[in-house]
C-alpha positions as a LaTeX table, in Angstrom:
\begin{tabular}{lrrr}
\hline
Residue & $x$ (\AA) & $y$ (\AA) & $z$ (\AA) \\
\hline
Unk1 & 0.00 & 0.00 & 0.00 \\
Unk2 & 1.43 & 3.38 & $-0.89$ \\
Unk3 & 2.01 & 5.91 & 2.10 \\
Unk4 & 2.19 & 10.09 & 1.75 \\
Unk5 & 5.12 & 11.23 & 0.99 \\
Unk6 & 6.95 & 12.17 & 4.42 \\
Unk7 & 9.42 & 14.75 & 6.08 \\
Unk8 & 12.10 & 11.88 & 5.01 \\
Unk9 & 10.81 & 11.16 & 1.49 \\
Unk10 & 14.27 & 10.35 & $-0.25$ \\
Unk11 & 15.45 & 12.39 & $-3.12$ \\
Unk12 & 15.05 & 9.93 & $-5.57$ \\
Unk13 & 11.31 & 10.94 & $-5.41$ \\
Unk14 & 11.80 & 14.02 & $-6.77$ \\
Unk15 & 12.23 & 14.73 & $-10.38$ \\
Unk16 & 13.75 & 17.68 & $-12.39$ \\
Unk17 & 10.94 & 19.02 & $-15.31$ \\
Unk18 & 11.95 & 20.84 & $-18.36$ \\
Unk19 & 10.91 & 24.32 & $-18.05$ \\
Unk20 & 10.91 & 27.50 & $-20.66$ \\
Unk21 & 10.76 & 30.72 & $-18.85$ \\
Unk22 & 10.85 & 34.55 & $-19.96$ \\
Unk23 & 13.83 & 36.52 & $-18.78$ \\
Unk24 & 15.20 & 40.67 & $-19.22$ \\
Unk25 & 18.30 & 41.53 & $-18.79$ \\
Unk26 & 18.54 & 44.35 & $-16.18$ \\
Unk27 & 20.85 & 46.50 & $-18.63$ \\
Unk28 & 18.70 & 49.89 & $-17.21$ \\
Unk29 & 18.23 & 48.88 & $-13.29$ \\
Unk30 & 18.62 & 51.17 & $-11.02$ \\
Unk31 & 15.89 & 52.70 & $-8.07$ \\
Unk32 & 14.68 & 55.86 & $-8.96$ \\
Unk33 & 11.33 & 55.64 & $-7.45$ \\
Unk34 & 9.65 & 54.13 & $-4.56$ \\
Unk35 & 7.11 & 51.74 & $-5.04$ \\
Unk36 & 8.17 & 49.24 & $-1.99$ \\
Unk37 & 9.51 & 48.99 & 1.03 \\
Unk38 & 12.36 & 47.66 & $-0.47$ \\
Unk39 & 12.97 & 50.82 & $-3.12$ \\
Unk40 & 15.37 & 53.50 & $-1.44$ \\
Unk41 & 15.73 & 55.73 & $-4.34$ \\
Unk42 & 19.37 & 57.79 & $-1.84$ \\
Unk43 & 20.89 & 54.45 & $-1.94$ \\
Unk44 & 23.11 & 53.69 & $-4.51$ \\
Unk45 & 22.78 & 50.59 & $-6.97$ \\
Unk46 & 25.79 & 49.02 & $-9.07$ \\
Unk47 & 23.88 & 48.39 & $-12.65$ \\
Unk48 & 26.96 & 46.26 & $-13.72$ \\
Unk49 & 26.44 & 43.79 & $-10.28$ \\
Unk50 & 23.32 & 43.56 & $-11.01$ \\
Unk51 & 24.07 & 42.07 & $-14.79$ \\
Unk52 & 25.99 & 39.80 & $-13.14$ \\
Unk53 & 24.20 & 38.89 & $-10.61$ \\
Unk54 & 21.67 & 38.34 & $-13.17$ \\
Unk55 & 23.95 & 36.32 & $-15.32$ \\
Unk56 & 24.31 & 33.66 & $-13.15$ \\
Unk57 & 20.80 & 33.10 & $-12.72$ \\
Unk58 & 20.27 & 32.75 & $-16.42$ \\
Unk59 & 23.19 & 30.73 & $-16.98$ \\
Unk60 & 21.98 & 28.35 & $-14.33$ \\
Unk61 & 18.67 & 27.86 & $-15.78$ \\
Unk62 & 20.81 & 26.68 & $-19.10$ \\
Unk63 & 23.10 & 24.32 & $-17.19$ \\
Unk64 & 20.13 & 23.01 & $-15.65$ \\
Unk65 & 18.66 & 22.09 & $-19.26$ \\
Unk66 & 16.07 & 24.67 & $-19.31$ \\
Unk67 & 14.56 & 27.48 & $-22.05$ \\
Unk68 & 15.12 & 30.96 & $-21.94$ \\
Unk69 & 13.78 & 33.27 & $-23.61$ \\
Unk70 & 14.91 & 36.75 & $-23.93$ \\
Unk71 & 13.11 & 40.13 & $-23.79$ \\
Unk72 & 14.56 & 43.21 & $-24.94$ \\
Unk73 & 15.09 & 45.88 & $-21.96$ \\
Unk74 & 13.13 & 49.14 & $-22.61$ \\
Unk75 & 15.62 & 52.49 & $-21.08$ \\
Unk76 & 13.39 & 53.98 & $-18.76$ \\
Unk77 & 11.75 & 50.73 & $-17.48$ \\
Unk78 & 14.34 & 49.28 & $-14.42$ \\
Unk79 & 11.91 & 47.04 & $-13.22$ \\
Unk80 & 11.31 & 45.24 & $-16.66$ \\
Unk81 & 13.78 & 42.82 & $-15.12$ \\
Unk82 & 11.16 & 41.48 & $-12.82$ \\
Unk83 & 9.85 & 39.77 & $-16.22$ \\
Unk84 & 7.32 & 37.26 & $-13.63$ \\
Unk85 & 5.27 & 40.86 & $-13.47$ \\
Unk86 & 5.20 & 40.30 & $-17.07$ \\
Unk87 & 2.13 & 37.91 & $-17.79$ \\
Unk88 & 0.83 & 35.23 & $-16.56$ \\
Unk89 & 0.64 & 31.90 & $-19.37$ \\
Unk90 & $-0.48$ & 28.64 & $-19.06$ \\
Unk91 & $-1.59$ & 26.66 & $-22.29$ \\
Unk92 & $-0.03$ & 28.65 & $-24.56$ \\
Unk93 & $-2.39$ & 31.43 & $-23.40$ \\
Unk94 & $-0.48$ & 34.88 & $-21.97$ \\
Unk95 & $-2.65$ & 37.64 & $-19.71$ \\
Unk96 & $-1.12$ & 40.72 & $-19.84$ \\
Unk97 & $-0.61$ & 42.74 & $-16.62$ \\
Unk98 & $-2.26$ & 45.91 & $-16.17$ \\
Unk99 & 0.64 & 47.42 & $-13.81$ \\
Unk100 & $-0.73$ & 49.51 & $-10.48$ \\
Unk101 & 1.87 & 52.07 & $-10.59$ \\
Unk102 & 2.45 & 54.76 & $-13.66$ \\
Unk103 & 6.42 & 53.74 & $-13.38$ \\
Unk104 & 5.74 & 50.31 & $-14.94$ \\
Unk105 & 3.08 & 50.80 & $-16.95$ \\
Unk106 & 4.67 & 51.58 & $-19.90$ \\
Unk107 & 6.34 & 47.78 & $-19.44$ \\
Unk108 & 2.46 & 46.21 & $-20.36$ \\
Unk109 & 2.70 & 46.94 & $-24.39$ \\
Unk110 & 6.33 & 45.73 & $-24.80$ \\
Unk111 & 5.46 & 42.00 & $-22.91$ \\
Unk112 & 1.79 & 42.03 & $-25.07$ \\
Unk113 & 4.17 & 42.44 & $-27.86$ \\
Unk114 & 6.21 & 39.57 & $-27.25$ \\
Unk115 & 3.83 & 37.22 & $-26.37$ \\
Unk116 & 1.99 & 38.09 & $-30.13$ \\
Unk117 & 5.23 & 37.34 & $-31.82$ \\
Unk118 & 5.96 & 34.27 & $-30.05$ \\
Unk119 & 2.53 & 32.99 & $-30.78$ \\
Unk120 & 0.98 & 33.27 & $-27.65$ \\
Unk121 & $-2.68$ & 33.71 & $-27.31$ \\
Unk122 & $-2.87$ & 36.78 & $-25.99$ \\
Unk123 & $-5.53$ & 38.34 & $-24.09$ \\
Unk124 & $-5.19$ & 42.11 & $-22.78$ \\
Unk125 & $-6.61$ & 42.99 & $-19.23$ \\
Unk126 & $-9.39$ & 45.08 & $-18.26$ \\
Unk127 & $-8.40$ & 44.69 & $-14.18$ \\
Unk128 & $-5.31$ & 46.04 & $-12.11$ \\
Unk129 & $-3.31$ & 42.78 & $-12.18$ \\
Unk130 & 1.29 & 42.34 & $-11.74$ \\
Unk131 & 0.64 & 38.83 & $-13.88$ \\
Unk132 & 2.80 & 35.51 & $-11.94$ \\
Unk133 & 4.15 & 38.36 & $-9.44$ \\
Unk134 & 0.15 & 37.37 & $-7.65$ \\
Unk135 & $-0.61$ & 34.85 & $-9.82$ \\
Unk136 & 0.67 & 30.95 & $-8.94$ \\
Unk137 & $-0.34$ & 28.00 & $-10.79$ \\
Unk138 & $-0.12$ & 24.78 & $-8.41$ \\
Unk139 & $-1.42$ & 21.42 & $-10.10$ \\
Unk140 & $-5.00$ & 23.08 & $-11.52$ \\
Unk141 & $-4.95$ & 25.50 & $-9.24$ \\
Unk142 & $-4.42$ & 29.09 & $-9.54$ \\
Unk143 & $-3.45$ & 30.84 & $-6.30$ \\
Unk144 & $-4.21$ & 34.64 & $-6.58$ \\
Unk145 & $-2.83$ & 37.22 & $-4.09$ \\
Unk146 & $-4.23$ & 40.71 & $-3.46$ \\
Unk147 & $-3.40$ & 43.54 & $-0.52$ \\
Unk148 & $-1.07$ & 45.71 & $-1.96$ \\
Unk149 & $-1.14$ & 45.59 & $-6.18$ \\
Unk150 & $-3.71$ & 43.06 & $-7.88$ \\
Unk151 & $-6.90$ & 43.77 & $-7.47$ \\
Unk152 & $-9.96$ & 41.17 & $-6.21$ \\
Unk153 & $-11.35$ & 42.01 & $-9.61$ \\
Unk154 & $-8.48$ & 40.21 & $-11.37$ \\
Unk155 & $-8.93$ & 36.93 & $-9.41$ \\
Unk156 & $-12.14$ & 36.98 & $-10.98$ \\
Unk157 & $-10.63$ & 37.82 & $-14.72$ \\
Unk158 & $-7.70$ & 35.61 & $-14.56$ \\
Unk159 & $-10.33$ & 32.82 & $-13.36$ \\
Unk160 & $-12.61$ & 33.59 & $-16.84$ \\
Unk161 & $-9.67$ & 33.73 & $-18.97$ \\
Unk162 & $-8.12$ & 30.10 & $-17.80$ \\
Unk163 & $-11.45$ & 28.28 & $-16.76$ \\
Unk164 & $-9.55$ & 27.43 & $-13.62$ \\
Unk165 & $-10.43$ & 27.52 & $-10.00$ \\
Unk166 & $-8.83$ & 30.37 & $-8.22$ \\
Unk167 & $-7.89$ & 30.82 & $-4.82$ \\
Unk168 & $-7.81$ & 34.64 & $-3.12$ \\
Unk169 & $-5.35$ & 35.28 & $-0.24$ \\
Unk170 & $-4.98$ & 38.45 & 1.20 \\
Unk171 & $-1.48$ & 40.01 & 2.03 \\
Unk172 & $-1.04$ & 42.08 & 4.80 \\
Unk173 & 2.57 & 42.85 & 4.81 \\
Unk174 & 3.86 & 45.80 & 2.87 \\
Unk175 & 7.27 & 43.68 & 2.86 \\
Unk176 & 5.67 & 40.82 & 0.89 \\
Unk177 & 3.87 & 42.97 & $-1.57$ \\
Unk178 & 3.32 & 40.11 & $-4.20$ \\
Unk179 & 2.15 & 36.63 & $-3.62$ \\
Unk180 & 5.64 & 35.21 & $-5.09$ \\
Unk181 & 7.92 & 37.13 & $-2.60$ \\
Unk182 & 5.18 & 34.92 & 0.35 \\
Unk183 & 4.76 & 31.45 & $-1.55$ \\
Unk184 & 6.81 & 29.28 & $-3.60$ \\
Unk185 & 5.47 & 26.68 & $-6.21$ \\
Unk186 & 7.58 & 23.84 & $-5.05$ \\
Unk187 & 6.07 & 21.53 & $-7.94$ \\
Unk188 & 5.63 & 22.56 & $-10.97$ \\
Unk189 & 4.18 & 18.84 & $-12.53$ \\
Unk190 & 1.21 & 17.56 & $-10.44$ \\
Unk191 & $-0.03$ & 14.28 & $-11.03$ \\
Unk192 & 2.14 & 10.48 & $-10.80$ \\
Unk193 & 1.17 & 10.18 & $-14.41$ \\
Unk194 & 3.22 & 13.52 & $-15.58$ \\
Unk195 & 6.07 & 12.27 & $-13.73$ \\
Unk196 & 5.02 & 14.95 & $-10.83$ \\
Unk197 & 4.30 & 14.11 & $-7.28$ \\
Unk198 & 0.37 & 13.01 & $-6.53$ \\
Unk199 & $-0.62$ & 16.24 & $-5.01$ \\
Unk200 & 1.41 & 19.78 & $-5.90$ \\
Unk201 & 3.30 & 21.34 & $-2.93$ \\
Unk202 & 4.04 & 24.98 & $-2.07$ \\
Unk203 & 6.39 & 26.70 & 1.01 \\
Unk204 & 5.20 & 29.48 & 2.31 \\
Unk205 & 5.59 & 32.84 & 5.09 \\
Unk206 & 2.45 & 32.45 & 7.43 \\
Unk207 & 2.62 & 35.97 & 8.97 \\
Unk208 & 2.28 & 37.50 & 5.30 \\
Unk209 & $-0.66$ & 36.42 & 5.17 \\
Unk210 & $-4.24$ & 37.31 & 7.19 \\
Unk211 & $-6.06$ & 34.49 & 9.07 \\
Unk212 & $-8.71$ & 33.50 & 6.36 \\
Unk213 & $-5.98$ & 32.75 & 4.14 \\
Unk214 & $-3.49$ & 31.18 & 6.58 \\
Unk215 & $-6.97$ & 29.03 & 7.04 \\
Unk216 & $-7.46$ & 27.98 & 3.36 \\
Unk217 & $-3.45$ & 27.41 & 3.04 \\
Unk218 & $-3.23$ & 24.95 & 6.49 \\
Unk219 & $-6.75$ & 23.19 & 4.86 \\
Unk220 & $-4.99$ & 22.63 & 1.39 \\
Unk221 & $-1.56$ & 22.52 & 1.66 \\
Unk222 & $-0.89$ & 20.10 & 5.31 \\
Unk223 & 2.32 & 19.61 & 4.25 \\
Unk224 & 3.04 & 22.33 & 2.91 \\
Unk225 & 6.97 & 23.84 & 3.78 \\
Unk226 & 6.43 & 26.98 & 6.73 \\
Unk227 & 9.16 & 29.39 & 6.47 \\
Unk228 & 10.54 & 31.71 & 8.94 \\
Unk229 & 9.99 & 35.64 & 8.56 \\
Unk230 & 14.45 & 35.53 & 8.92 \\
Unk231 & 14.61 & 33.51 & 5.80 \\
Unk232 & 11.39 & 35.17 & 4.14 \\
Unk233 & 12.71 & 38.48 & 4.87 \\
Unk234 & 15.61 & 37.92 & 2.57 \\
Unk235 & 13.35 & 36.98 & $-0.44$ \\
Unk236 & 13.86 & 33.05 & 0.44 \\
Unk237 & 10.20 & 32.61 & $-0.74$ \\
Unk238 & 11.16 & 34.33 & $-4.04$ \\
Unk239 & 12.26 & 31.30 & $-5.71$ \\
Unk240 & 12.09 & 28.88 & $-8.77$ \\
Unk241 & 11.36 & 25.44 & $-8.65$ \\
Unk242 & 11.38 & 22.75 & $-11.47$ \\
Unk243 & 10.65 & 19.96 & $-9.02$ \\
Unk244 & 13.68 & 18.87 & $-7.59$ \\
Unk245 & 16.13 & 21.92 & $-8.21$ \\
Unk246 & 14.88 & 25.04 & $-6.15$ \\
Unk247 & 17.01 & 28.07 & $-6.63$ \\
Unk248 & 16.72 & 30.33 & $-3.67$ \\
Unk249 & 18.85 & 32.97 & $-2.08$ \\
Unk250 & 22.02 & 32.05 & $-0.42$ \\
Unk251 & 20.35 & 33.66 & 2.85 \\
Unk252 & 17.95 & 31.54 & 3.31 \\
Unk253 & 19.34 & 28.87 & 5.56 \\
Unk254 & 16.64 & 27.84 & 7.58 \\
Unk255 & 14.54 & 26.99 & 4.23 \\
Unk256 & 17.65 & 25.55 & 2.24 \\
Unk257 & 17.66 & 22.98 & 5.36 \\
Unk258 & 13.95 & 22.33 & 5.12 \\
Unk259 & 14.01 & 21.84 & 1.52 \\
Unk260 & 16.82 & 19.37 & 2.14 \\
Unk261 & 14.75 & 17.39 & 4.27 \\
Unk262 & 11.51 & 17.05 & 1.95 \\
Unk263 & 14.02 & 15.56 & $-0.81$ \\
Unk264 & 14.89 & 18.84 & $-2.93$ \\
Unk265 & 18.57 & 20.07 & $-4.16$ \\
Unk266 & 18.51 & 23.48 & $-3.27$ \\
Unk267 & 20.39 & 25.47 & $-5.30$ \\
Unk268 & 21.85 & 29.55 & $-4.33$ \\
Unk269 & 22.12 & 32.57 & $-6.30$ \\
Unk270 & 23.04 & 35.79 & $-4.98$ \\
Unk271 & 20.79 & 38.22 & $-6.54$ \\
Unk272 & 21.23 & 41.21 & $-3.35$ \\
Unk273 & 21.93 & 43.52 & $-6.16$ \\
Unk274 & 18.07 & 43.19 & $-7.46$ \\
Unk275 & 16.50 & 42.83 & $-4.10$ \\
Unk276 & 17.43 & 46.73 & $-4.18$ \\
Unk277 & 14.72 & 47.26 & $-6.29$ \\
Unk278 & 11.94 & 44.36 & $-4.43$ \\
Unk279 & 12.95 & 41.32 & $-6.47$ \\
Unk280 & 14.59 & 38.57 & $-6.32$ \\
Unk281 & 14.86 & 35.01 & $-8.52$ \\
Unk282 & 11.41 & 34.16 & $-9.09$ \\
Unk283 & 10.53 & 37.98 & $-10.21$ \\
Unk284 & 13.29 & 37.31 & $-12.65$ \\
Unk285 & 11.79 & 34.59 & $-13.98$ \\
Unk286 & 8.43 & 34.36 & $-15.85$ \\
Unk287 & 6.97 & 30.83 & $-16.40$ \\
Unk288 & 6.22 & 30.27 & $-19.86$ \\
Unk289 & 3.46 & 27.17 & $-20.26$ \\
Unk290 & 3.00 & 26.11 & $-23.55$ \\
Unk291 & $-0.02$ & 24.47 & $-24.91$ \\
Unk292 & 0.33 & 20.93 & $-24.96$ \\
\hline
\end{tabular}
């Protein structure tokens, strides 16, 4: 008789999916506004450490066997880096963001663009919405965040345009402005027949979240990874997962242990140059779901 997978599950349990994901080099980042806690427009950033920084994300993904595409940096536009704010795709199918702040909305036409020329169905909001920045997609699931940028009224959009279920948590701590600086998508592949685990898992920060949603979390994810506010502080949550690699920051001890134990190779990637500006690996890093 099989048994749930456990706190010791071996790592031979987990397996490594091909992924294609949407990337910008930050060639323009710098902070010359404030849209975050994070943003201290006084303190100076090193474009050229960022690049790198950047760099070895993207060269990573490549090593690991993955696709990466490329989209051309607009001047003016420092946060086009954070390319998960981008869209949100699954199916072949790409919903374009419809950014909160003036500073990034200029960003929306240039990723609509893309996603046209790359064949993408594309469909053009009519809600506030920061695309996979509140948007997760766990097994058929989406996950929708709201609190500080997307709007309620996208949860119900994003639900019509994929004829999926969606999920609304609330955040309630300016820190953890997006859902994907507060949750990670630990498996990408749900499903023993995809070559996934049975049920998707996620790891997430508790106290960025209010107590309805810390409710519907404990009630669908049990097992489900808890993370300290020390490692979610650091943008540990902010990470990219292709179901046994999970790159996450090099700060992150507490979770790089815990994701030890469940059977993942945790993998770290300094990106402190970009958490200048409120992102870290997974806001570098738009998922890019084909139709199958």
């Amino acid at each position: 008789m099989s048994t749930p997978e456990t706190m010791t599950a071996p790592s031979n349990t987990r397996t490594a999916h091909h992924r294609r994901y949407l990337m910008c080099r930050p060639e323009h980042f710098t902070v010359s506004y404030k849209i975050n806690p994070w943003m201290e427009p006084a303190r100076p950033t090193d474009t050229a450490n960022a690049v790198a920084q950047w760099q070895k994300l993207y060269d990573l993904y490549l090593a690991l066997g993955h696709e990466v595409e490329l989209i051309e940096p607009l001047a003016g536009y420092p946060d086009m880096v954070y390319t998960a704010n981008g869209g949100f795709v699954i199916d072949g199918r790409a919903y374009v963001p419809e950014f909160r702040f003036v500073e990034r909305q200029g960003e929306s036409p240039a990723f609509a663009e893309w996603f046209r020329a790359n064949g993408f169905d594309t469909v053009m909001p009519e809600e506030v919405n920061e695309g996979e920045g509140d948007f997760l997609l766990v097994g058929d699931t989406i996950l929708a965040g709201t609190g500080f940028r997307s709007t309620g009224d996208s949860h119900r959009e994003v639900g019509e345009v994929f004829g999926r279920e969606v999920v609304s948590l609330n955040l309630i701590d300016p820190r953890f402005y997006h859902l994907d600086t507060a949750i990670a998508v630990l498996d990408p592949v749900e499903g023993i027949e995809n070559g996934g685990p049975e049920r998707a898992n996620i790891a997430y920060l508790p106290g960025a979240f209010d107590e309805a949603s810390r409710a519907i979390l404990e009630e669908r994810y049990p097992d489900a990874i808890l993370v300290s506010d020390e490692d979610g502080s650091v943008f540990g949550l902010n990470s990219a997962s292709d179901g046994y690699n999970v790159i996450i920051s090099p700060r992150a001890k507490g979770f790089e242990a815990q994701l030890r134990e469940r059977g993942y190779n945790p993998i770290m990637v300094d990106l402190s140059e970009l958490l200048l500006g409120g992102g870290g690996i997974k806001c570098c890093t738009l998922e890019l779901r084909g139709a199958e």
